[in-house]
PANU-952658 format. One record per residue: x, y, z of N, C-alpha, C, O, CB in turn; residue in three letters. Coordinates in pm, whole numbers, plus 50000, padded with zeros to 5 digits. Atoms other than C-alpha are relative to their C-alpha. Glycine has a CB too. Example, Ala and Ser with C-alpha at 12.3 -4.5 7.8 and 13.67 -1.06 7.14 Angstrom:
2
+-------+-------+-------+-------+-------+-------+-------+-------+-------+-------+-------+-------+-------+-------+-------+------+
|   n_X |   n_Y |   n_Z |  ca_X |  ca_Y |  ca_Z |   c_X |   c_Y |   c_Z |   o_X |   o_Y |   o_Z |  cb_X |  cb_Y |  cb_Z | rest |
+-------+-------+-------+-------+-------+-------+-------+-------+-------+-------+-------+-------+-------+-------+-------+------+
| 50089 | 49881 | 50000 | 51230 | 49550 | 50780 | 50090 | 50120 | 50000 | 50194 | 50118 | 50066 | 49901 | 50003 | 50125 |  ALA |
| 49918 | 49881 | 49994 | 51367 | 49894 | 50714 | 49923 | 50109 | 50073 | 49974 | 50220 | 50090 | 50041 | 50046 | 49858 |  SER |
+-------+-------+-------+-------+-------+-------+-------+-------+-------+-------+-------+-------+-------+-------+-------+------+
//
This chain:
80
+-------+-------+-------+-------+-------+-------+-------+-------+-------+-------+-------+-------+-------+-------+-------+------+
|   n_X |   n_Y |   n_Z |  ca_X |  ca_Y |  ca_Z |   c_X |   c_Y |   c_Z |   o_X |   o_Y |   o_Z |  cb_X |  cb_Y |  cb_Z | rest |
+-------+-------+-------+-------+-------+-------+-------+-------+-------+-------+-------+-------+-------+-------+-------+------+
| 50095 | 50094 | 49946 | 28055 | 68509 | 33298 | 50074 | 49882 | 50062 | 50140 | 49808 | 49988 | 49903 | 49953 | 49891 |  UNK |
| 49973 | 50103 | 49938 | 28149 | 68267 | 33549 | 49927 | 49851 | 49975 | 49806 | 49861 | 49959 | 49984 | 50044 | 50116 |  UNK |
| 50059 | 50133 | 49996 | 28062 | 67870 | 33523 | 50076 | 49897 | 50060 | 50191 | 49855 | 50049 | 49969 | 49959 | 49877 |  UNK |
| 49979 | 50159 | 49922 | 28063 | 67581 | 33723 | 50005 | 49912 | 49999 | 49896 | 49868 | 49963 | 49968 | 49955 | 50051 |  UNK |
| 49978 | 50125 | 50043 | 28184 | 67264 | 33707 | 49981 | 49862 | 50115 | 50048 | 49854 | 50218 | 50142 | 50015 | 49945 |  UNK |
| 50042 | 50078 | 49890 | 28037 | 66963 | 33899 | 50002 | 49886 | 49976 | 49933 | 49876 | 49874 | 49892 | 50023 | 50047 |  UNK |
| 49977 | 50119 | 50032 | 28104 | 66610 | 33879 | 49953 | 49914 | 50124 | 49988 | 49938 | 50240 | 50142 | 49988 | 49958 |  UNK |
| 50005 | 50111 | 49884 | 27968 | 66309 | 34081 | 50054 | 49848 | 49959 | 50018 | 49778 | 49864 | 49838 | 49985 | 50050 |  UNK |
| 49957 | 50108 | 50026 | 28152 | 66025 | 34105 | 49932 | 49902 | 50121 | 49913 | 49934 | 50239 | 50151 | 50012 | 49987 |  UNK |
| 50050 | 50101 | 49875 | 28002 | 65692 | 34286 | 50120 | 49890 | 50021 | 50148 | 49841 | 49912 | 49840 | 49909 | 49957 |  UNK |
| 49901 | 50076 | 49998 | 28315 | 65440 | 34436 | 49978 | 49898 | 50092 | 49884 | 49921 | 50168 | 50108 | 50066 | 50019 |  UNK |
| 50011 | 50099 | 49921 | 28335 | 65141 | 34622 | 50137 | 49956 | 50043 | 50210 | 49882 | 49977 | 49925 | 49902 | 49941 |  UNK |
| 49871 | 50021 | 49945 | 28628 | 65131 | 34845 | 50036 | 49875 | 50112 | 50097 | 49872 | 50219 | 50027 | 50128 | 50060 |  UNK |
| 49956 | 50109 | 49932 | 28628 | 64782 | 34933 | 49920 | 49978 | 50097 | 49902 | 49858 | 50118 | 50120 | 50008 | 50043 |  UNK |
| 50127 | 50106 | 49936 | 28332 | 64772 | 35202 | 49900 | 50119 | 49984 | 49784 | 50079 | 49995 | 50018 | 49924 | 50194 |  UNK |
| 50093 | 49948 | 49989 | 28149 | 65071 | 35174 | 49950 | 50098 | 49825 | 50059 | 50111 | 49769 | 50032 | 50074 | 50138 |  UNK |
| 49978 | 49942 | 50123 | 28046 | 65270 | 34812 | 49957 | 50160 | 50046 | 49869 | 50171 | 50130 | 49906 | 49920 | 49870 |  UNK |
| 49977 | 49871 | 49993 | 28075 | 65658 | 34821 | 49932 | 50064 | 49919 | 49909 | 50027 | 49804 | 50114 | 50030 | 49988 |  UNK |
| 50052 | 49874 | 50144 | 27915 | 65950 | 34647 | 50143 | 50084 | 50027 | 50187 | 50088 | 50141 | 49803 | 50138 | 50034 |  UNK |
| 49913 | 49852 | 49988 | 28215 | 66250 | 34576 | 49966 | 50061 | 49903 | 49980 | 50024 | 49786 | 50155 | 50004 | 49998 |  UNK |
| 50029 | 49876 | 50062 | 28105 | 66532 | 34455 | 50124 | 50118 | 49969 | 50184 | 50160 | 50068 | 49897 | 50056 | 50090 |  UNK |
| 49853 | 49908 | 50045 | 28395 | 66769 | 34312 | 49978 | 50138 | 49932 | 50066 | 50147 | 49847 | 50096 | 49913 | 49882 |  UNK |
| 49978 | 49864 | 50031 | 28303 | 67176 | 34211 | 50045 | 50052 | 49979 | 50059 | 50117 | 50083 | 49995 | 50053 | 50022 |  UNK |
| 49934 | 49917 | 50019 | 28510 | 67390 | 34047 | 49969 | 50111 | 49873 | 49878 | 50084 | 49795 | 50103 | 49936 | 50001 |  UNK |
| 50022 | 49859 | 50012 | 28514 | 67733 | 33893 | 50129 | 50091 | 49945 | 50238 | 50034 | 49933 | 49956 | 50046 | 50140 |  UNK |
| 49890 | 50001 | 50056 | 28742 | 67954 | 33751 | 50151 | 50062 | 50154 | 50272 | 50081 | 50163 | 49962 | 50113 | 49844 |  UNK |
| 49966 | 49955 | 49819 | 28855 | 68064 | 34135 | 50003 | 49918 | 50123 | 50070 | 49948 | 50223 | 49898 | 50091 | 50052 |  UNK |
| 50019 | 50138 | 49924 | 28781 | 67762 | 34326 | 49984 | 49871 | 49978 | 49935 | 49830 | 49872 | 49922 | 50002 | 50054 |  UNK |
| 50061 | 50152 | 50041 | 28749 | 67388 | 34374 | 49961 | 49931 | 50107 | 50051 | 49929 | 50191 | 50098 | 49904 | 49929 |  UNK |
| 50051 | 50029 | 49874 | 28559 | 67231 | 34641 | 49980 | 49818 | 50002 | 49975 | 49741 | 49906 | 49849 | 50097 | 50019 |  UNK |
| 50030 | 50159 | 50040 | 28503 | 66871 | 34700 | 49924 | 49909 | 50102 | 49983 | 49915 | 50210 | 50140 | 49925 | 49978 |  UNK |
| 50098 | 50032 | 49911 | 28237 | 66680 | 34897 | 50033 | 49842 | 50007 | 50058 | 49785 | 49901 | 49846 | 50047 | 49952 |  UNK |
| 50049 | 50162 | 50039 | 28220 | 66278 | 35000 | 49895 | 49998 | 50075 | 49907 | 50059 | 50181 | 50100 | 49865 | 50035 |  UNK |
| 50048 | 50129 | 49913 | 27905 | 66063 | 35128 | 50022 | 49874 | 50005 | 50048 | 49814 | 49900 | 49899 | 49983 | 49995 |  UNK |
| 50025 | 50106 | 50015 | 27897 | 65767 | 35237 | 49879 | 49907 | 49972 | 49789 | 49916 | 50056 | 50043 | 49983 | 50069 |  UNK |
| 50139 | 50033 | 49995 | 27620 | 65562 | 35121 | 49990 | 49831 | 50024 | 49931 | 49750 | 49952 | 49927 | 50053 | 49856 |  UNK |
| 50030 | 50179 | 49999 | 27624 | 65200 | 35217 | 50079 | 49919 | 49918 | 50135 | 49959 | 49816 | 49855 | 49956 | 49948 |  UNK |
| 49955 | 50125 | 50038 | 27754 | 64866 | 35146 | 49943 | 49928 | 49876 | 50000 | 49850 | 49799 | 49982 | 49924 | 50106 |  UNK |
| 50055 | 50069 | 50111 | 27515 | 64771 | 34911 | 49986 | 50115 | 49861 | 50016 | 50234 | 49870 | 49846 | 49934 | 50055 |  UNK |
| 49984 | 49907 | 50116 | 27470 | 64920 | 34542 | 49939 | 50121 | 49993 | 49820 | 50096 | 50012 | 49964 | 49945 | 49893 |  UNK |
| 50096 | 49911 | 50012 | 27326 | 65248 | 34506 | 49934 | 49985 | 49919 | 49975 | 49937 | 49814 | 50023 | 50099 | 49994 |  UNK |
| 50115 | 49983 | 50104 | 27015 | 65287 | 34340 | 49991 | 50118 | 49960 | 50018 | 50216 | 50030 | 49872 | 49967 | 50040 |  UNK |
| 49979 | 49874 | 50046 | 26963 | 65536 | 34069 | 49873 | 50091 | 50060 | 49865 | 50204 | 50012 | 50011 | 49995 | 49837 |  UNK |
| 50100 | 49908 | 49923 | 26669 | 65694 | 34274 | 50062 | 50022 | 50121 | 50037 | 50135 | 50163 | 49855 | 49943 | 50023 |  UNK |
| 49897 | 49952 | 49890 | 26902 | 65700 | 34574 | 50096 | 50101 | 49992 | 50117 | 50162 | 50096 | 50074 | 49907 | 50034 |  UNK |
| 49950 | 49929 | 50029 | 27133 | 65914 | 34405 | 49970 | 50092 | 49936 | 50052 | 50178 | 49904 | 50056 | 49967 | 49979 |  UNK |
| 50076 | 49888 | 50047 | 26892 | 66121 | 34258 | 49939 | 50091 | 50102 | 49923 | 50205 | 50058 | 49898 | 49954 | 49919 |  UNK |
| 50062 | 49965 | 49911 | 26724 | 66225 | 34595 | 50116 | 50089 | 50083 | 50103 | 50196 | 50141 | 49931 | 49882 | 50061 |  UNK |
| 49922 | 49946 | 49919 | 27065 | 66265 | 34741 | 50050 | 50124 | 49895 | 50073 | 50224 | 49963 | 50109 | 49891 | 50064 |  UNK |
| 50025 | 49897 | 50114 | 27106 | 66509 | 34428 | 49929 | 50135 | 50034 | 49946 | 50253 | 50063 | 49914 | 49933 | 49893 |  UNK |
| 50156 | 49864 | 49997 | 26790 | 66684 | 34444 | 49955 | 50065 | 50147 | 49912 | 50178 | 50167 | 49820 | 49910 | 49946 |  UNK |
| 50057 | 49974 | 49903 | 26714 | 66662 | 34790 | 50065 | 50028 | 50133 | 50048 | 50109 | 50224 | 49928 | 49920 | 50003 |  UNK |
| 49902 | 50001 | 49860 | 26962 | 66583 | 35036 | 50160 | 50059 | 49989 | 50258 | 50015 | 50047 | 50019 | 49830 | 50050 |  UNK |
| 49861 | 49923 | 50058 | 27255 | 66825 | 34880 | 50084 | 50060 | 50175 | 50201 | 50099 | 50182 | 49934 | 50182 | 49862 |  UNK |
| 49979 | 49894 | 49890 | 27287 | 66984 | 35256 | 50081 | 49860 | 50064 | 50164 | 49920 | 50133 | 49839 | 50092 | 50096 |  UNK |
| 49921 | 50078 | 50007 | 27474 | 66631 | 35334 | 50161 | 49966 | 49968 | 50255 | 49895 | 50004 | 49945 | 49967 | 49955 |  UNK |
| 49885 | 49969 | 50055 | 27712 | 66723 | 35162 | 50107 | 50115 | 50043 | 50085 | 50230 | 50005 | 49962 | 50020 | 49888 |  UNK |
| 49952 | 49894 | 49958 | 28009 | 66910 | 35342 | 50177 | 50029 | 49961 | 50279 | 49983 | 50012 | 49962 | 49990 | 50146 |  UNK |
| 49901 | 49962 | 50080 | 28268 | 67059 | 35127 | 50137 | 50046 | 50081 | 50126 | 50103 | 50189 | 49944 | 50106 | 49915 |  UNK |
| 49876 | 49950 | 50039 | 28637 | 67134 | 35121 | 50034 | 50068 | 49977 | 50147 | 50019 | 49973 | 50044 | 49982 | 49951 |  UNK |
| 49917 | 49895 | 50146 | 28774 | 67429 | 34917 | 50096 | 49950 | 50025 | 50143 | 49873 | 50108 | 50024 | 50182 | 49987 |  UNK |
| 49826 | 49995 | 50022 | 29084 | 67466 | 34787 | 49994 | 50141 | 49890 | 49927 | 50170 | 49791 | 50088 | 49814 | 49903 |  UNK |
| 50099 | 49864 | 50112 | 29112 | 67824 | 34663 | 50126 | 49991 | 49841 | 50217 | 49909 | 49828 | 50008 | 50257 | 50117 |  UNK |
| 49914 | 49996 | 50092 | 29292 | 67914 | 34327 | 49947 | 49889 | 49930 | 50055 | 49850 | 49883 | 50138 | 49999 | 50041 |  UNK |
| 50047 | 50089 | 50067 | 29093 | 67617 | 34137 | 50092 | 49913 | 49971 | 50092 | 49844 | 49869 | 49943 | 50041 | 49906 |  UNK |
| 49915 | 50137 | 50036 | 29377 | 67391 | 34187 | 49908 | 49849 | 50072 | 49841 | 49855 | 50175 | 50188 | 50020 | 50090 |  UNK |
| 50047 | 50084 | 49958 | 29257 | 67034 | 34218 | 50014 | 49934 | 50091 | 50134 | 49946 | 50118 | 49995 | 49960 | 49950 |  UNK |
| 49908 | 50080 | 49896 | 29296 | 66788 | 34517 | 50038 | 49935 | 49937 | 50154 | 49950 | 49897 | 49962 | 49932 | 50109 |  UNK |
| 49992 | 50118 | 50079 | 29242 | 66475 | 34324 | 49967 | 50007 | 49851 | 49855 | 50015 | 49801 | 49919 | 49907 | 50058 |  UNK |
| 50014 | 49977 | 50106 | 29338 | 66497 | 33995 | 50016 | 49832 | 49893 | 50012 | 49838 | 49770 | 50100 | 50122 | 49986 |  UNK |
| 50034 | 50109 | 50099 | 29336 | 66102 | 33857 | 49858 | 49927 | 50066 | 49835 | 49902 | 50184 | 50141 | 49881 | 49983 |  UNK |
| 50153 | 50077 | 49980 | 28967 | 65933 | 33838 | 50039 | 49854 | 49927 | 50083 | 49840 | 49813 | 49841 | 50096 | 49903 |  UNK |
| 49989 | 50160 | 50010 | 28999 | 65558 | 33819 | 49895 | 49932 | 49975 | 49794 | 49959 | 50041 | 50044 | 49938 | 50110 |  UNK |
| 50156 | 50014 | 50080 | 28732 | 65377 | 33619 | 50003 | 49854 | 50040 | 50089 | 49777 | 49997 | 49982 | 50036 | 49800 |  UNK |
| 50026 | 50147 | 49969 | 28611 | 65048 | 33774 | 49988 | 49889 | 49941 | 49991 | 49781 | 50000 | 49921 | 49989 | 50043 |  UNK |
| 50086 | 50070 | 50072 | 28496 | 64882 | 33509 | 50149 | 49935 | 49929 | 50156 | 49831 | 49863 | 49869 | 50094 | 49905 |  UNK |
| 49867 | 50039 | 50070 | 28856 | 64842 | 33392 | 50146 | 49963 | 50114 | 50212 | 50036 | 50187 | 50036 | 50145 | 49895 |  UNK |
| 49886 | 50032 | 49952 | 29122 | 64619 | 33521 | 50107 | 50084 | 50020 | 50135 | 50168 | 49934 | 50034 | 49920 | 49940 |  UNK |
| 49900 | 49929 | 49974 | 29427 | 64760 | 33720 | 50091 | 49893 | 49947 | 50057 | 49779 | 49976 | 50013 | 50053 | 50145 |  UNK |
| 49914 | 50075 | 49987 | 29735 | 64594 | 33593 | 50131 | 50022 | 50037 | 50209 | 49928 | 50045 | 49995 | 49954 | 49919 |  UNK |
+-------+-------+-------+-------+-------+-------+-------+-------+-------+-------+-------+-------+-------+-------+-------+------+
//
């Protein structure tokens, strides 16, 4: 049995904040960004783009389930 692994991360790269979406599998790993604006996302904004507006989203592979980006950087915590 195959399973899928899907992660959304939301970032703010200094003027604009991002959705990336990241997929992988035991065979693949794919990886998606939007951009969504300057201002904060709302959690109904990212639910729609979720539920509704997934076709937005235009992936990457990388076959062999090696990763692109393999460190996630947590905002909430000082770089020193």
């Amino acid at each position: 049995m195959m399973v899928t692994q899907s992660c959304l991360t939301i970032i703010f790269d200094g003027s604009f904040y991002k959705a990336i979406l990241e997929c992988h599998d035991d065979v693949n790993y794919s990886v998606a960004s939007v951009t969504l604006g300057s201002s904060i996302p709302k959690m109904s904004l990212i639910l729609k783009l979720v539920n509704q507006d997934y076709q937005r989203f235009h992936f990457h592979h990388e076959p062999n389930g090696t990763p692109i980006v393999t460190k996630h950087i947590n905002p909430n915590v000082p770089n020193d």
